[in-house]
N, C-alpha and C positions, 0 to 999 in steps of 0.2 A: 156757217152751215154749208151742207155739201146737195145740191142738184140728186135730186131723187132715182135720175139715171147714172149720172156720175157713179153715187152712191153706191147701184145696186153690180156696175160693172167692175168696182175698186175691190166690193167684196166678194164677187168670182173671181175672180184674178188671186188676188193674194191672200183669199179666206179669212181679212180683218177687217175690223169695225173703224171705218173711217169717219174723224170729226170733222173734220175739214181738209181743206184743199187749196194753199196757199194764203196767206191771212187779210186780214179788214183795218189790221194795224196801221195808224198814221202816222208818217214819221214827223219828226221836228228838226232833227239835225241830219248831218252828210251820214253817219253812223248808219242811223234806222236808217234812211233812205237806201243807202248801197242794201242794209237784207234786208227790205220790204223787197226791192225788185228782186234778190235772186228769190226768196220764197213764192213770188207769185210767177219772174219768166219760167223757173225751174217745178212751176205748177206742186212743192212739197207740201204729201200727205202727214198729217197728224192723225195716227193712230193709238187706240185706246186696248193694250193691250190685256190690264188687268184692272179694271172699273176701281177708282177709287171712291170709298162711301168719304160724304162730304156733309158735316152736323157738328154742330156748336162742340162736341167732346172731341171731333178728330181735331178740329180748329183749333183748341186751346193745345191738345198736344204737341201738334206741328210747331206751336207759337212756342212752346217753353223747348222742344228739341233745338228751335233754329235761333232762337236769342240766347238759354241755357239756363237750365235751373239757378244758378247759383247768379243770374242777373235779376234774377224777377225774386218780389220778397215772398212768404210764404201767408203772410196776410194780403188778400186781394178777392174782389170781387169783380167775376166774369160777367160784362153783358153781351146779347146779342142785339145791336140795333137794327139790322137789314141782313135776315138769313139768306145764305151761301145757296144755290141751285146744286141739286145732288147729281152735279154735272163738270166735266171742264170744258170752259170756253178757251177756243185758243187764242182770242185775243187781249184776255188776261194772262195767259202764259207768256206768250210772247213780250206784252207790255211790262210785267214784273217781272219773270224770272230772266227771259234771255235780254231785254234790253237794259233791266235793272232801271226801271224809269222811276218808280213809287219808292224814292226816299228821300222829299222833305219833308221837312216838319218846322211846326207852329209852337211855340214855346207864348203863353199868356198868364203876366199876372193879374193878381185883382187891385193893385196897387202902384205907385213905381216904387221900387228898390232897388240898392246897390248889388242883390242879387243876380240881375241882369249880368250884369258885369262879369262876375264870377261863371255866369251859364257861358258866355262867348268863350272865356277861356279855355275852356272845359272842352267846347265844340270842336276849338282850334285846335287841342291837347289829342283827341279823337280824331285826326285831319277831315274835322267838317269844314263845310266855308259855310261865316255868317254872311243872308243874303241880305237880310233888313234887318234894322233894330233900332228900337224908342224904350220910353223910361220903361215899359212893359208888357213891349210886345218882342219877339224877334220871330226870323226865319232861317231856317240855316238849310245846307243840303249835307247828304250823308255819302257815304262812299257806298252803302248799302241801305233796302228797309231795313233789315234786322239791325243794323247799328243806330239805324235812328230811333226804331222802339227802343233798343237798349238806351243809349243815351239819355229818351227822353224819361225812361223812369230812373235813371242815377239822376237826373234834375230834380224830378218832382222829390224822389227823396230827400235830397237837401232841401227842398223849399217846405218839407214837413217838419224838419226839425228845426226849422227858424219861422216858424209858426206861419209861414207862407203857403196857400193851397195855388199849385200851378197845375195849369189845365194845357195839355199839348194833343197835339193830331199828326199821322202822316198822313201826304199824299202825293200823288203824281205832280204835283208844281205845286210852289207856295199858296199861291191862288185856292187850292183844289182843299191843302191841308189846313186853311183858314174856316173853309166851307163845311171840313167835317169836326172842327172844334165847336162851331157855331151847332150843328145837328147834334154832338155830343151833351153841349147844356141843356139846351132843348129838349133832350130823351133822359136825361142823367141828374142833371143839374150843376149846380158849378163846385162839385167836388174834386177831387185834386185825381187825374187821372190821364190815360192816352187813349185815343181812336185810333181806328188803322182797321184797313182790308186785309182780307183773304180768302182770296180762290172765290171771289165775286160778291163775297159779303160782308158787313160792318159789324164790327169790333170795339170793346171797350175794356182796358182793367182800370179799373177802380179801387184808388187805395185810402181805407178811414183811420188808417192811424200809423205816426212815424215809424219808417225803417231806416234800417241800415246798413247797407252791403257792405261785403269786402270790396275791394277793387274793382272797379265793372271793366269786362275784357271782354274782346270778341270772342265766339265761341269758335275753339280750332278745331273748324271741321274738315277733313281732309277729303278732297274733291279728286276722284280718278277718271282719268278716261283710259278705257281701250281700246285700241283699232288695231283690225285685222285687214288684208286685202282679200277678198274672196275671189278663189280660184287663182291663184297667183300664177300656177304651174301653166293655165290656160293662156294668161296674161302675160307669162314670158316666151312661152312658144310663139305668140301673134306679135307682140312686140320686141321681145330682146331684154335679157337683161337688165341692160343701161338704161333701159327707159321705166323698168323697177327700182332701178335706184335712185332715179331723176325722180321719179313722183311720189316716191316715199319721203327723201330729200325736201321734197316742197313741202310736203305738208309738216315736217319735222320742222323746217325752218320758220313756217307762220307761226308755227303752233307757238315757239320759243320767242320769235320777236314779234308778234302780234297780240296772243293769249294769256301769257305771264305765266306760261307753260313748263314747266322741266320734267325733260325723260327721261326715264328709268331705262335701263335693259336696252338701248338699242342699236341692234350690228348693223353696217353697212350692208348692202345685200338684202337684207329680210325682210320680211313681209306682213310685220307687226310692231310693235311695241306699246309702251305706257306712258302717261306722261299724268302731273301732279299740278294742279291747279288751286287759287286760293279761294275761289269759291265757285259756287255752281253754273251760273249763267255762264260762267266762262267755260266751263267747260262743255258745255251744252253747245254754245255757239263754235268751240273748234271743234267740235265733233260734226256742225253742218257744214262749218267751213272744209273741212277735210272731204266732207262725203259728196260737196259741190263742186271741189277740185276734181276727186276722182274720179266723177263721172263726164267731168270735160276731158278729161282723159283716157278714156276708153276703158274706166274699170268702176266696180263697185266694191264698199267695203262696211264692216259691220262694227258697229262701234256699242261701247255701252260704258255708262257712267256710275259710277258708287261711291259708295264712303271707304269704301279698301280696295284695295288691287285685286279680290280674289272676286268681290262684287262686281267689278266695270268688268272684268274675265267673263262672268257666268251671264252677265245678263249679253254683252256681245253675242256671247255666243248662245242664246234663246234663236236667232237666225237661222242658225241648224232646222231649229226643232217644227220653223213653222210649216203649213202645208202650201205655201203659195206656190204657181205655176212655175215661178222662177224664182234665185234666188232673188230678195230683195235688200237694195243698201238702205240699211238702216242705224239709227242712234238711239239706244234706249236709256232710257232713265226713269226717275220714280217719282211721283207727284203726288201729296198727299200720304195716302197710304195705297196708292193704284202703280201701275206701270204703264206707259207710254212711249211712241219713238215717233221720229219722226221719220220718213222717206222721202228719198228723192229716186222718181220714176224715172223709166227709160224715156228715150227720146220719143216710140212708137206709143206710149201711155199718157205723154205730153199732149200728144198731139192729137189722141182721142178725148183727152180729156178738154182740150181748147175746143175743139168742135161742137163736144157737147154742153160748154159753157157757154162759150163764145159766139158760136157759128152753129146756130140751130139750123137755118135757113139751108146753109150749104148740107150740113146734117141731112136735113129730111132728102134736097134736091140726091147726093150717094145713095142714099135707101131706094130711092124712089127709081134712079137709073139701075142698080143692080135688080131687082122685083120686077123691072121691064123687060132687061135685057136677055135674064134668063129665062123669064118666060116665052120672048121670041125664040129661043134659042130652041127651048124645050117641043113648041109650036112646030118650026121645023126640024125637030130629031134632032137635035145639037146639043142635047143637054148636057153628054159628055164632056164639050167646053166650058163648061160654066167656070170651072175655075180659073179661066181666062180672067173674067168680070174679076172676082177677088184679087189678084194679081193687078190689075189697073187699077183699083180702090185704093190698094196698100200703096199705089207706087206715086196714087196721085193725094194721099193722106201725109207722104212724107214731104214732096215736092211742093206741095199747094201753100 
């Protein structure tokens, strides 16, 4: 949630609707840890650019666009165990999409069998890693959610044509994914089926009678980002060239050996290019990585992600169109059926933004010496200085 003044000053400033203001996200490993702190030293806004509506029909369809028709059988029954908030949290965003945390899964049968055996393969075959397993139970972790939904309904399908009903769950740790098979019988019963979240609420398909796919294969969804530098021409008269080329450079070379990134189009020199990613979070996180770089480096850049080159293009460039005071560095992408980016403010919007999170107290004590001092000022005919006062505010809002 975002501070009700925070709130009302992010939306004068930049004329959009802020969700939040650095995340609540807890990390587990070195990974999250390094972007929990730049998301919160770097105080980045999550804005909600085009409201995505969020109910049991857009859920199922995100669910068959992002695992793929041709993984899911055509006989199934959707439940809703715990409906979705017709909202985005951003610390399910952050927690699914960009840390990619919510992908194990819980594989149970009602009996032991040699079936067992055959699901590890299969995991291994999908480069899952099995994390537990007994005569009928296991856990694995997936490279992705969507590979473990998939996965876990190419299971259940075999264990329907060997007359075996397997009951599976994702979740954010083995632990979590045990927890919603267990809520799954409970609400369902112990028909042969997967749980799993999304976008804050639970999930069930439910399948009563044998299928049988073709081959189950991830769905090849092609992940773009674009970045631009915004105002380049500004940014090579203050810096120089070479130092456009150094920090394009940089971000070119994370992008490739950090993000599993490869670029398209890109000259030495310029002030843009594309790059191709194997799934979303990753593109999403070099797109902050890129836009946390360039603002340690004295520049802003506008970034947008899609399913083709001409999408991650047009949404980048939405930057244009907004009304904010300034321009703002941004990363858009699509959520649901809404759009979203995220910002990283300037160093002057940081530091109002700490004040009135952080530092109420010093807060009120600036209000209260500016309201004093120009009123002395005004008292004795001085009010023409006043903007003195504003000039030691701003000089002691940067320093302080």
């Amino acid at each position: 949630m975002v501070n009700a003044l925070t709130k009302a000053i992010i939306k004068l400033t930049t004329k959009l609707e802020p969700i939040a203001v650095g995340t609540k996200f807890f990390p587990t490993n070195s990974l999250e840890t390094e972007y929990v702190e730049l998301f919160n030293y770097t105080q980045t806004i999550l804005f909600e650019l085009e409201k995505a509506e969020i109910n049991s029909d857009t859920i199922l369809q995100n669910l068959i666009r992002d695992v793929g028709a041709e993984n899911i059988p055509t006989d199934y029954s959707f439940y809703e165990l715990k409906p979705a908030e017709n909202r985005i949290e951003e610390y399910a965003l952050v927690s699914n999409i960009i840390m990619g945390s919510d992908r194990y899964f819980y594989i149970e049968l009602p009996h032991p069998s040699n079936l067992i055996n055959i699901f590890v393969k299969i995991i291994e075959n999908e480069k899952g890693q099995v994390v537990e397993k007994t005569a009928t139970e296991l856990v694995a972790k997936m490279l992705s959610k969507n590979d473990a939904i998939r996965v876990a309904i190419e299971l259940i399908g075999i264990g329907l044509s060997e007359g075996v009903q397997v009951i599976s769950a994702v979740g954010m740790t083995g632990a979590a994914s045990i927890e919603r098979a267990i809520h799954y019988t409970q609400n369902v019963g112990s028909f042969p089926g997967i749980a799993f979240t999304k976008l804050g609420g639970e999930y069930a398909l439910v399948f009563d009678s044998p299928f049988l796919l073709r081959e189950s294969r991830p769905v090849d969804l092609e992940n773009y980002l674009f970045i631009d530098l915004i105002d380049s021409t500004k940014f090579i008269d203050k810096h120089g060239r070479n130092e456009l080329v150094e920090l394009m450079n940089g971000i070119k070379n994370f992008i490739e050996s950090e993000c599993d990134g490869e670029l398209e189009g890109y000259r030495e020199g310029g002030d843009d290019f594309i790059a191709r990613f194997p799934s979303k979070d990753l593109a999403i996180r070099a797109g902050l990585d890129a836009a946390w770089f360039a603002l340690n480096n004295g520049a802003k850049i506008r970034a947008g992600i899609g399913r083709s080159r001409r999408e991650a293009g047009e949404r980048a460039q939405l930057v244009d169109s907004l009304e904010s005071t300034s321009p703002l560095s941004l990363v858009v992408f699509d959520l649901a059926n809404g759009l979203y980016a995220y910002n990283i403010p300037s160093e002057f919007t940081r530091t109002l933004i700490n004040l009135i999170e952080n530092e109420k107290a010093k807060l009120i004590g600036v209000f209260a010496f500016v309201f004093i001092f120009t009123y002395l000022l005004a008292v004795l005919g001085l009010g023409m200085y006043s903007f003195v006062v504003i000039i030691l505010v701003v000089a002691y809002a940067f320093l302080a």
